[in-house]
C-alpha positions in Angstrom: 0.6 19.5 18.0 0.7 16.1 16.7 0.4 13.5 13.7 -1.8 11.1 14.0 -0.9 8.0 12.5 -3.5 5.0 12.3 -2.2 1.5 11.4 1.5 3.2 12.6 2.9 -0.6 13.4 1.4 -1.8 9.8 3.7 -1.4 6.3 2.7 1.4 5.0 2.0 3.2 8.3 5.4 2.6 10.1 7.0 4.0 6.5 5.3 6.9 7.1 6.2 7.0 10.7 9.8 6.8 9.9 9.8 9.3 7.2 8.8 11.8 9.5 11.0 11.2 11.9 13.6 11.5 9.2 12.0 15.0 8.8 12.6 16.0 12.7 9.3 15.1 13.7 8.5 12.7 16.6 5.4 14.1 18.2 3.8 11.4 16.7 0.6 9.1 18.0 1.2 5.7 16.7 -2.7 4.0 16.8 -2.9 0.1 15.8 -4.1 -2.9 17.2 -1.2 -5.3 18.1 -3.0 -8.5 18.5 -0.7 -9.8 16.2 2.4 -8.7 18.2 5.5 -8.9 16.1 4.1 -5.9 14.2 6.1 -4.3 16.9 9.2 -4.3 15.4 8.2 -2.1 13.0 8.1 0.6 15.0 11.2 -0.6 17.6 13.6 2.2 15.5 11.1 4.8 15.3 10.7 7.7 17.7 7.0 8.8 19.0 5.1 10.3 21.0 2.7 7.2 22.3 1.2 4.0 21.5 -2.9 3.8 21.6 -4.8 0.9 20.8 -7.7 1.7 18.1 -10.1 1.4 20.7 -8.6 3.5 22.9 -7.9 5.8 20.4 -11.2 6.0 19.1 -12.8 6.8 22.5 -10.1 9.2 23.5 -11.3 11.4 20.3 -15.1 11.1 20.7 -14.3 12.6 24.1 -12.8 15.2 23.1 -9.3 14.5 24.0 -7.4 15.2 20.7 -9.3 18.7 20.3 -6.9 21.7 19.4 -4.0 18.9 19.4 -4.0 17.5 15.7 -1.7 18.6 12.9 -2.9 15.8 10.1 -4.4 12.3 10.4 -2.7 9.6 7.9 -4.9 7.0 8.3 -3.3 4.0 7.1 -4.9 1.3 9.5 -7.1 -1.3 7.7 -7.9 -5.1 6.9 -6.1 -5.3 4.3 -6.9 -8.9 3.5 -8.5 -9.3 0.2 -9.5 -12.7 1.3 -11.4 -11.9 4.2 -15.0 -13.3 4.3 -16.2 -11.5 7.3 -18.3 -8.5 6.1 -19.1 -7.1 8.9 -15.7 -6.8 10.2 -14.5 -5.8 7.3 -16.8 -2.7 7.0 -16.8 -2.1 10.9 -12.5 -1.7 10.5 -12.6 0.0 6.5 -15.9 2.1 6.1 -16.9 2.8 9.6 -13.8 3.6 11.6 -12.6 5.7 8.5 -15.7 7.6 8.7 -15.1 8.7 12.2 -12.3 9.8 11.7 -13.3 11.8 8.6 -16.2 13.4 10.5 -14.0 14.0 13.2 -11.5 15.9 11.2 -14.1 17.6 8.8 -15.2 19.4 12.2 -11.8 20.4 13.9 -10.5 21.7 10.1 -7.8 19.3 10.4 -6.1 17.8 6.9 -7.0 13.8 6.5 -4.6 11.3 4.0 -6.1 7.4 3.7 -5.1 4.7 2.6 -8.2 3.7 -0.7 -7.1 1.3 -3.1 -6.1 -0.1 -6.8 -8.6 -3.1 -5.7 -12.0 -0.6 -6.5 -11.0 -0.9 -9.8 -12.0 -4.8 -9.9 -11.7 -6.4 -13.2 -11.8 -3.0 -14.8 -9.1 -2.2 -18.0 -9.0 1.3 -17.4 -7.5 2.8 -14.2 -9.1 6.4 -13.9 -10.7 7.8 -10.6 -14.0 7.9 -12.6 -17.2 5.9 -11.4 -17.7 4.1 -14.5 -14.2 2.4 -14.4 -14.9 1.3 -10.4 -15.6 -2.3 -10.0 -15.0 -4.3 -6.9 -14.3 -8.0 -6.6 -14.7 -8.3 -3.6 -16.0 -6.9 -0.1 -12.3 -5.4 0.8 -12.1 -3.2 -2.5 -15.9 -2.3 -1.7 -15.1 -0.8 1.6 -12.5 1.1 0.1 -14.9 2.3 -2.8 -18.0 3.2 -0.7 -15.5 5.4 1.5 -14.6 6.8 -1.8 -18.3 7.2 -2.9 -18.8 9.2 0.7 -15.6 11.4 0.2 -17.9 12.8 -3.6 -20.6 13.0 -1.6 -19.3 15.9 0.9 -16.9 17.1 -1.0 -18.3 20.7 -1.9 -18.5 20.6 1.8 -15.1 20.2 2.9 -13.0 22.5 5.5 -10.4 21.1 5.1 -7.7 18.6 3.3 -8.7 15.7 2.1 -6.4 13.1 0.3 -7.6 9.5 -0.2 -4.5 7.6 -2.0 -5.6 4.4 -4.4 -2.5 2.4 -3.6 -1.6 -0.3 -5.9 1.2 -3.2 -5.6 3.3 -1.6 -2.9 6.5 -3.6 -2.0 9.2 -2.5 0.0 10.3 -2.5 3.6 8.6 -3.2 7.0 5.9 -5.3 5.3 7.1 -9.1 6.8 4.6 -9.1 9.8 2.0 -9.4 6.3 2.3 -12.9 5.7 0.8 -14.6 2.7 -0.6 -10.5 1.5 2.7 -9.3 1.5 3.9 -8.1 -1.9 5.6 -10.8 -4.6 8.6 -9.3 -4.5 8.8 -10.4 -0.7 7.5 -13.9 -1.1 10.4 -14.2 -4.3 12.5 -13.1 -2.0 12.0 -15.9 0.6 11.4 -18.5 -2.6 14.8 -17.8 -3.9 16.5 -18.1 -0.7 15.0 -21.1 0.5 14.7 -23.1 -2.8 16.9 -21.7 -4.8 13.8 -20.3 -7.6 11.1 -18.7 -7.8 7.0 -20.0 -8.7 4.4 -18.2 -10.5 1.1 -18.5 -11.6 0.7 -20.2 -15.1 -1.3 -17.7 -17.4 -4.9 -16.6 -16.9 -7.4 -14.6 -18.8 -5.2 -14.3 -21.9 -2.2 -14.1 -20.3 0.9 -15.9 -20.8 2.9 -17.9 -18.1 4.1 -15.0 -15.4 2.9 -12.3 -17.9 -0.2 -10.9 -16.3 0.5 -7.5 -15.5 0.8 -5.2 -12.2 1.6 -1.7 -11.3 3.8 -2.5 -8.8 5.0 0.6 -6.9 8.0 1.1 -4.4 7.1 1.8 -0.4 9.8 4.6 -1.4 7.4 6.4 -3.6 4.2 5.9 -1.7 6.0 7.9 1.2 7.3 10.4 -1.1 4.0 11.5 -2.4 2.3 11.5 1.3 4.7 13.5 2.3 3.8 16.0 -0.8 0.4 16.3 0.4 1.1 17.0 3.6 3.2 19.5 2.4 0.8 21.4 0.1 -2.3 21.6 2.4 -4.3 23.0 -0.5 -4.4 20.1 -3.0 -7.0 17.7 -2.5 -8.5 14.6 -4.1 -8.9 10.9 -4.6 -5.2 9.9 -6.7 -3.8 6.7 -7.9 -0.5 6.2 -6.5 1.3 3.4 -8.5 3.8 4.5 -11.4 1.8 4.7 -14.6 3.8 2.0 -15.8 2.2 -1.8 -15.4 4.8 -4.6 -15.3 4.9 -8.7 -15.6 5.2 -10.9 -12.8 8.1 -12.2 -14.9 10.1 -9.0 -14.8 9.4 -8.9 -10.8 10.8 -12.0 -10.8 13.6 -11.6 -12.7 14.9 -8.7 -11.1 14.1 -10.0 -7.5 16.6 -13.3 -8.9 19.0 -10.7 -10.7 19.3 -8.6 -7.3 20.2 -11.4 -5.4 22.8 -12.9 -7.8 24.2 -9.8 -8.1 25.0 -9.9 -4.1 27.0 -12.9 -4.8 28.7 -11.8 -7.8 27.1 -13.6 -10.6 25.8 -12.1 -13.4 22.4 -10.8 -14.6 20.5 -13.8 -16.9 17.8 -12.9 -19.5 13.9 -14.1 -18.8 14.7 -16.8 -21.0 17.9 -18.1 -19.6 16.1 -18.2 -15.9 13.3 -20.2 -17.4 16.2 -22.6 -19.0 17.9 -23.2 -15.9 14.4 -23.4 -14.4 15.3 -20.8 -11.7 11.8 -19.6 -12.8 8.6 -22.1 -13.1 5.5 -22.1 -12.8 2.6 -23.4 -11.0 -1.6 -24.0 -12.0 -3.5 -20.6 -11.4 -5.4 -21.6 -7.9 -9.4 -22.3 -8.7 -10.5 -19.7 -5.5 -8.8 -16.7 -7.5 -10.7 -17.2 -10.8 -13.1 -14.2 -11.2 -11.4 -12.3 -8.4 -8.0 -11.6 -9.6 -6.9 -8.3 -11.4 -5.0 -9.8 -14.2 -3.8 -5.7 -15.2 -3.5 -2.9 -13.1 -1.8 0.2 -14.4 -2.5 3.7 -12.7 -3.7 6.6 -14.3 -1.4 9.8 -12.7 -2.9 12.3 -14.6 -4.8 13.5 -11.5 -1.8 13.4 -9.2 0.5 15.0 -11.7 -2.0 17.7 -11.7 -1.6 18.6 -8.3 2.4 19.2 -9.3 3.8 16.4 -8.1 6.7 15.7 -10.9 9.0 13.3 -9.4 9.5 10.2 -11.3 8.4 6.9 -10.0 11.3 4.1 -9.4 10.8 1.0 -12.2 10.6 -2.6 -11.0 14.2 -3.3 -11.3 15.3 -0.1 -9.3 13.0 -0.2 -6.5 13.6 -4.2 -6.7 17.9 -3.4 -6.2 16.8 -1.2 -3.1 14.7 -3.6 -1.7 16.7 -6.2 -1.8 19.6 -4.8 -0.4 17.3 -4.0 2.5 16.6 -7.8 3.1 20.0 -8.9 2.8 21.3 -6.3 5.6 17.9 -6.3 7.4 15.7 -8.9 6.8 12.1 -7.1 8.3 
């Protein structure tokens, strides 16, 4: 029998991948779609069973190849850029490949994870997996939502698991193949290093300078709580995954420039005394972002904790320390 993993070379995918090798398992079916190549690396120190294409993958499945074979289906693989402007393909890779596979696994019984998202909630102040707080910005959150919308619609039809996980600001390791969408923590990373400070956006929508608020979550936890559901079969639902507790942009980048001055021995400084020595600025929120930029995101677990799942969520300076250390060892 085997996992099925879909967008296996991507962040959140090859996390997953590794966490279950961590767990003894390796028959594993890594599906993605390596045009961009140095995704690859990702999965260079994991162990699986094969490599398919999406295409091939997909085709393989409506044949009937996969029947009797499946475990679970974590279906991580997506465009993930909230920029994109292409519709179509946006829909044809979110809403209509997911749906395949959701069919697909509805019939054979077999328990489905994917990857929804923070981004349905839109400009929205409260972060409950309700209808009337779902608002989309743009055409990336609503292929996540109308997935979501489809998920209500069947569910008192269901035969077996299904888990759709809101993610919101995940940071952490494998995620440098991302480029400009990769998380803040990883482009303060590379800002600190190269220029010795880090830039944010100046304040928006009410906000002070670097104070507009995220619920930024650690790839740590994200793989945790996958692996809960796979683990208990029996819960179900849409969830937030983020930790319930929003933070600034400042406080990212503080601890981001604490980590790394701690690696050389120096000692922590306050907000205030890295604005003084101007090892944090800050630079004019870009014109393209105004009206499509969540300014606040903090989940709602009370859904997730439900389910049982107790284990408390790593804060912004922990999960930043971890991270960190990761880059400075192993910079991928």
């Amino acid at each position: 029998m085997y996992y099925i993993i879909t967008g296996a070379a991507g962040f959140i995918g090859s996390n997953l991948v590794k966490a279950l090798n961590q767990r003894g398992e390796s028959n594993i079916i890594a599906v993605d779609n390596l045009k961009q190549a140095d995704k690859f690396r990702n999965l260079a120190d994991c162990e699986i069973a094969d490599y398919l294409d999406q295409a091939d993958f997909l085709r393989k499945l409506q044949e009937g190849f996969f029947d009797g074979l499946i475990s679970a289906v974590l279906h991580q693989g997506a465009c993930s850029d909230t920029m994109e402007t292409d519709g179509r393909y946006m829909m044809e890779n979110n809403y209509q490949f997911t749906l395949e596979l959701f069919n697909y696994c509805q019939g054979e019984e077999i328990p489905f994870l994917y990857a929804s998202s923070a981004a349905v909630y839109g400009g929205s102040s409260v972060f409950k997996e309700s209808p009337e707080c779902e608002a989309p910005l743009n055409v990336y959150a609503y292929s996540k939502l109308l997935f979501d919308q489809i998920v209500r619609r069947r569910w008192h039809k269901r035969s077996a698991q299904i888990v759709g996980l809101r993610y919101f600001n995940v940071y952490g390791a494998r995620e440098a193949h991302k480029g400009r969408m990769a998380s803040v923590a990883y482009h303060f990373f590379n800002q600190y290093r190269d220029q010795g400070r880090v830039k944010l956006f100046e304040g928006s929508s009410g906000y002070a300078d670097g104070e507009q608020l995220r619920d930024f979550v650690s790839i740590e936890d994200v793989v945790k709580v996958n692996m809960y559901f796979l683990d208990n079969p029996e819960q179900s639902g849409i969830f937030n995954l983020g930790t319930g507790q929003a933070q600034s942009f400042n406080a990212m980048a503080a601890a981001t420039i604490n980590a790394l001055r701690g690696a050389e021995n120096k000692p922590a400084l306050t907000l205030a005394e890295l604005q003084k020595q101007g090892l944090i600025s800050y630079i004019p929120f870009p014109e393209q972002l105004h009206g499509k930029y969540q300014s606040y995101t903090q989940a709602d677990l009370s859904a997730l904790r439900e389910t049982g799942y107790a284990e408390p969520f790593l804060t912004v300076e922990q999960g930043v320390a971890h991270y960190m250390n990761h880059l400075l060892n192993s910079p991928t």
